[in-house]
N, C-alpha and C positions, 0 to 999 in steps of 0.2 A: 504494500500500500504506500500511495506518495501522499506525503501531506503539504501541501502549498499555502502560502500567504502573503500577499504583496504590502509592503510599507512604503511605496513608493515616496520619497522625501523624509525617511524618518529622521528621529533623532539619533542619539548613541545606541549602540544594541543595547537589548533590554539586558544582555546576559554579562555582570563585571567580565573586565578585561585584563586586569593589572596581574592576574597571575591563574594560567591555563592548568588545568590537571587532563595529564598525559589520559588518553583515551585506551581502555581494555580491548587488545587486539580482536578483531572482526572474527578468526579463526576460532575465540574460544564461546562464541555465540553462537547458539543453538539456532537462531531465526536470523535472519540479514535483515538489519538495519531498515529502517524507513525514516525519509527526510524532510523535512520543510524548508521553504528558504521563504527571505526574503529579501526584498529590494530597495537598495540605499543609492542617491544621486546625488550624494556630498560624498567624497573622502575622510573628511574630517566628521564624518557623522558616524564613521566605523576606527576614528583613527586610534583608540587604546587598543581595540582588537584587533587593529591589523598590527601594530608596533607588540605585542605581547606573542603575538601567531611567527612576526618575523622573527623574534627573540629566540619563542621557546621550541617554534613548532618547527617548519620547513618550505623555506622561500628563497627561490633563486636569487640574486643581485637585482633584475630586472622588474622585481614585484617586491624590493624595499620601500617602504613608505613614502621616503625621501626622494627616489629616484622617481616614483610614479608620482607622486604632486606636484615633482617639476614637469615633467610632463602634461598634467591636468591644468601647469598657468601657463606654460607657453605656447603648446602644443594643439591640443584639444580646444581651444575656441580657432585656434586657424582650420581645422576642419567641420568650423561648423558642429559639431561632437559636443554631445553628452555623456557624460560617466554613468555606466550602470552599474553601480557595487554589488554582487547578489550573496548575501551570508547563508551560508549551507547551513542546516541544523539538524541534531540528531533529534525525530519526531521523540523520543524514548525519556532521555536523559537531560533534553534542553538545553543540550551543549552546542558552541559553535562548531564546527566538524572544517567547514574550508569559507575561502574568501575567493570570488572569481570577478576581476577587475576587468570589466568589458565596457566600450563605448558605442553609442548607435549614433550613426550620422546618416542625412538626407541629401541625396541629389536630386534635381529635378524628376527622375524618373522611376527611381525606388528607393529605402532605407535599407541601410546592413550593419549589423551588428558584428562587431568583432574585437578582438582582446586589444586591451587599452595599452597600445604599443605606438602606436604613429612614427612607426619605423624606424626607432632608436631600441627596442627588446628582442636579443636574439630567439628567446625562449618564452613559452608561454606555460606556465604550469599554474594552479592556486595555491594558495598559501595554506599551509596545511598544519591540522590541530599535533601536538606532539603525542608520539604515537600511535598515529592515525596509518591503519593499511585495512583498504578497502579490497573485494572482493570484485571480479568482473560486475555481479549483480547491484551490487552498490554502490561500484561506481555508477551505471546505468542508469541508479536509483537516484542518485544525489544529481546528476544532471539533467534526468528529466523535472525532477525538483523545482532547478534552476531556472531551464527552461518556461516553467510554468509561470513566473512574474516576471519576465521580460515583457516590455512592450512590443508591440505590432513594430514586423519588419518582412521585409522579402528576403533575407537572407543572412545566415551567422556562419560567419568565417574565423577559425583561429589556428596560425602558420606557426611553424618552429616549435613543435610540443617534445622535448625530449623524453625517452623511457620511464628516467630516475631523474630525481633530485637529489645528490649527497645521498644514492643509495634508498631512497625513499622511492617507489614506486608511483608514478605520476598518473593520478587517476582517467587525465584526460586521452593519454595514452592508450588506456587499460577498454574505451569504448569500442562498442563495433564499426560505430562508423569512421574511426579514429584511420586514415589510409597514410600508408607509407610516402613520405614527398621525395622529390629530386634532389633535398638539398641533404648535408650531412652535417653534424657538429666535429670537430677536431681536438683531441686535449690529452696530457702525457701528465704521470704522477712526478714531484720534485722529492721523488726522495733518498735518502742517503745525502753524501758531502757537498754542498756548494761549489767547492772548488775544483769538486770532478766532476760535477752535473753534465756538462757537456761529452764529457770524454766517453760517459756513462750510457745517455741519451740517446745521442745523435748517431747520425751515419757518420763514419770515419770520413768520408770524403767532405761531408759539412764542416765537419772539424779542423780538418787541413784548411779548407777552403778561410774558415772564419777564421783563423791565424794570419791567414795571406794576406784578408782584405784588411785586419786591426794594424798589420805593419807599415801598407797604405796609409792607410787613416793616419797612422803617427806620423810621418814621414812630410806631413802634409802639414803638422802643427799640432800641439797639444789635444788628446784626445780626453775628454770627460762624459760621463752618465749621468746627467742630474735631472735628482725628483726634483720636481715645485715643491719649494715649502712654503710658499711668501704669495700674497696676492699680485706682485710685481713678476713674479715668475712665473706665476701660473698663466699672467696676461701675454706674457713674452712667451711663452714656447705656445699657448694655446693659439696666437696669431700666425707663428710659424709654420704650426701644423697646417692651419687653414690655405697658407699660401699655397705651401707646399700641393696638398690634396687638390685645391682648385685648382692647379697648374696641371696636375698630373688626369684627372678628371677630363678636363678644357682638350688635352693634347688627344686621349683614347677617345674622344667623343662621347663619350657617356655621364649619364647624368647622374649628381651628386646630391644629398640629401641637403651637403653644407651651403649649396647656392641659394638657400632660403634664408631672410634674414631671421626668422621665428625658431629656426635650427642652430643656427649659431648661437643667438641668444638663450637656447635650452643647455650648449654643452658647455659654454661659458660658464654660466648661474651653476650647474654641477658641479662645474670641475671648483669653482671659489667653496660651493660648499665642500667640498672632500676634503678643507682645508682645516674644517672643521665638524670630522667626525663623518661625513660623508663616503659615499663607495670610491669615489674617482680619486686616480691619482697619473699625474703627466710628465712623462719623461721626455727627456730631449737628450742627445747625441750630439757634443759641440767639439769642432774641429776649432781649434784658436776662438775665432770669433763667430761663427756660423754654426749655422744649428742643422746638420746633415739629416738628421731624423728624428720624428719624433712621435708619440706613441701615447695614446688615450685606455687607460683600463680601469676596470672596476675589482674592489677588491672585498670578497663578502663571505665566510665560513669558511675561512682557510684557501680562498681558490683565489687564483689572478682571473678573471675575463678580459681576454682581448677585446676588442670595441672597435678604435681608428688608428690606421698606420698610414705614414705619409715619412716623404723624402725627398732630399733634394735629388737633382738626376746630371742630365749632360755627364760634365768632369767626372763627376762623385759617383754614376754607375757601377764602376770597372772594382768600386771601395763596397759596392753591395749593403750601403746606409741601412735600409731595412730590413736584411736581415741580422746585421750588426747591434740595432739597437732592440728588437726580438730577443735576442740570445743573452742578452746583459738584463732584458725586463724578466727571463727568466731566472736567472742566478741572483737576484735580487729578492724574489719570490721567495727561492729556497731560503736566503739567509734570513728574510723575515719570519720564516717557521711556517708560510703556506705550502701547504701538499700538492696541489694539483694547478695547471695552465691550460686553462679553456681557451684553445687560440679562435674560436669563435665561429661560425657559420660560413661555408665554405672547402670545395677540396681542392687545394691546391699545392704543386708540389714541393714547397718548402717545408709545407707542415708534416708532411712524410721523413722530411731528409731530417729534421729535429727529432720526430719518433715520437709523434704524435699518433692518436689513433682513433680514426672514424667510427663515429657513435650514429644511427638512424634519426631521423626525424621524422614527424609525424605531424597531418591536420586536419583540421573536418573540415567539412562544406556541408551545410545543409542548407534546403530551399526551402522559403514557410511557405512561400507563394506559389502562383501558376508563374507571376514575373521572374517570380527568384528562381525558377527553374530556368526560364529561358535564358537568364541572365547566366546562370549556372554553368551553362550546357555552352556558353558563348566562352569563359574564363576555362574552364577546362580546353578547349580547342585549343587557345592560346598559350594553356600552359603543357601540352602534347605537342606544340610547336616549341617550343623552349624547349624541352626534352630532348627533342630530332635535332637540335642546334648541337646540344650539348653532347649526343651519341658521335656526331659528324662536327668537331673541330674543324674540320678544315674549312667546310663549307661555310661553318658560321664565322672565322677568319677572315673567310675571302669578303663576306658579306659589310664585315666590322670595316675593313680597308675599303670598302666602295664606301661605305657612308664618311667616313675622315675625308676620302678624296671631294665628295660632294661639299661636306661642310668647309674645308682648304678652299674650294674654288669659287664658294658662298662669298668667305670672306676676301678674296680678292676681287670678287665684282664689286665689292661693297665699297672696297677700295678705292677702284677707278671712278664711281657713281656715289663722289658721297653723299651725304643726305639722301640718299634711297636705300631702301632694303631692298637686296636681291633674295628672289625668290626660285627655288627650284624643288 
């Protein structure tokens, strides 16, 4: 039996927050669980229980309090978006069981519902009660729960769901309609010595190689790894980084999240807060006076998360900036006593040659509508084409160079014609 109830705008949960009691594994229950949820459209109207759930319970980096309300001021009114907080409850015990942080936004031609990421959360999991392992049927249970006090939408979407969390079994995973995605997570345990992490780690040829390109580097002028500790440093490497990325972004033709000014201003306001207690922390990679790389992560239960990498290029190529300053945010990792380097969403072959190792991901789509079907049935096509790109490298190479060619010869019409946009 599901049990539902909507509080759409409530106040605080009715249930204290300031300290969770660990929940009696699902396995030693005789009957599976039944849930109720409700529905919250303040943050700050669940915030004791979400900050006691992150404490005590099981929440990625990306579903920290602090990380998701920055996200809900800078983020979430540029798309138009509403926060829909939905609190999971045990129908039994009246305990909160999870926290599922989703937003619904409107376009002219339908609403979709989907995890409150706006394109800055590699992972989508809820926040989870401590000691909480659900069963396939309850998880089922608690979702359609969930389901049941959302608003009217044609469509709920949520990308990047991993297996586990820290070992915890991620209930959204654990659904049927839960389908394997194209993309993978990447990430290598830091354990044992610091100083031989690498030697440990990596592919031998990484290792050679990252010697070769550090004797560059020096050869060039003093090399240094420096965290921001100071709101002047964090301003200075976080502008660097932007240059860098927009430069390198601009050159492949592809588009950047950073080109918006509502996104910069989100990893800014993060990264000041991490200065104070916050997940972010920003390193930069300075050759004498220049800052050849530099490197945005989040740091939350012992794990680094990767996030943005960016570098200078031309000259400093052949010096391999980024994965220079990777290899130093990892030995940094270790010596602060975090175990694990989540290099982030993504398969590419660097993260292989460090000895990383590809974890699945997972997402749903579902249609409330007849629209959200069609609409459905349209995003899927699109992403079966993305798929046949990524199967056929070459083809989708060759495709990436005819679009640079186009855009190069965009901006040289533009040139001869100023004051007009050339179009093609």
């Amino acid at each position: 039996m599901i049990i539902a109830s909507s509080n759409v705008a409530a106040g605080p949960s009715l249930v204290p927050a300031l300290h969770l009691i660990p929940v009696a594994p699902s396995l030693e229950r005789s009957v599976p669980r039944s849930f109720l949820a409700r529905l919250h459209t303040s943050l700050q109207a669940v915030k004791p229980l979400w900050q006691a759930m992150q404490r005590d319970g099981t929440c990625t980096a990306y579903q920290r309090f602090d990380w998701v309300s920055t996200i809900a001021r800078h983020l979430v009114p540029r798309r138009g978006a509403e926060p829909l907080i939905v609190e999971v409850i045990d129908a039994v015990t009246q305990r909160p069981t999870m926290l599922l942080p989703l937003i619904r936004y409107r376009r002219p031609s339908h609403k979709v519902i989907e995890w409150l990421s706006c394109g800055v959360c590699d992972y989508a999991a809820p926040l989870l009660a401590p000691g909480l392992a659900l069963t396939a049927k309850e998880a089922a249970a608690a979702w359609a729960a969930a389901r049941t006090v959302l608003p009217p939408a044609d469509m709920l979407r949520v990308r990047g769901i991993p297996r586990h969390v820290f070992g915890v079994a991620n209930p959204l995973a654990n659904l049927a309609q839960a389908r394997r995605s194209s993309l993978v997570s990447t990430g290598i345990a830091l354990d044992g010595d610091p100083e031989t992490l690498l030697q440990r780690k990596c592919n031998p040829a990484f290792v050679r190689d990252f010697g070769k390109a550090s004797r560059r580097l020096e050869r060039r002028g003093e090399l240094r790894f420096v965290e921001a500790q100071t709101p002047a440093e964090v301003e200075e490497i976080f502008t660097a980084l932007l240059a860098q990325r927009l430069a390198r972004f601009r050159k492949l033709g592809r588009f950047d999240l950073l080109t918006q000014p509502a996104a910069v201003a989100f990893h800014r306001d993060a990264a000041m807060q991490g200065l104070k207690g916050g997940p972010v922390r920003l390193f930069g990679l300075r050759v004498g006076d220049e800052w050849v790389a530099t490197c945005y992560v989040l740091v939350h239960h012992g794990a680094l998360q990767g996030l943005l990498l960016a570098m200078a290029e031309d000259s400093w190529r052949r010096c391999t900036p980024g994965l220079q300053i990777v290899a130093r945010a990892m030995i940094w990792a270790s010596q602060q006593g975090l175990d694990y380097y989540d290099m982030s969403v993504g398969s590419l072959h660097y993260k292989k040659d460090i000895g990383g190792r590809e974890m699945p991901l997972f997402e749903i789509d579902e249609a409330l509508t007849l629209r959200g079907r069609i609409l459905l049935a349209g995003l899927r096509q699109a992403d079966a084409g993305k798929a046949w790109l990524q199967a056929h490298p070459r083809t989708f190479e060759q495709l990436r160079a005819g679009r640079r060619t186009l855009r190069r010869t965009k901006q040289r019409l533009e040139a001869l014609l100023p004051g007009k946009e050339a179009r093609l």
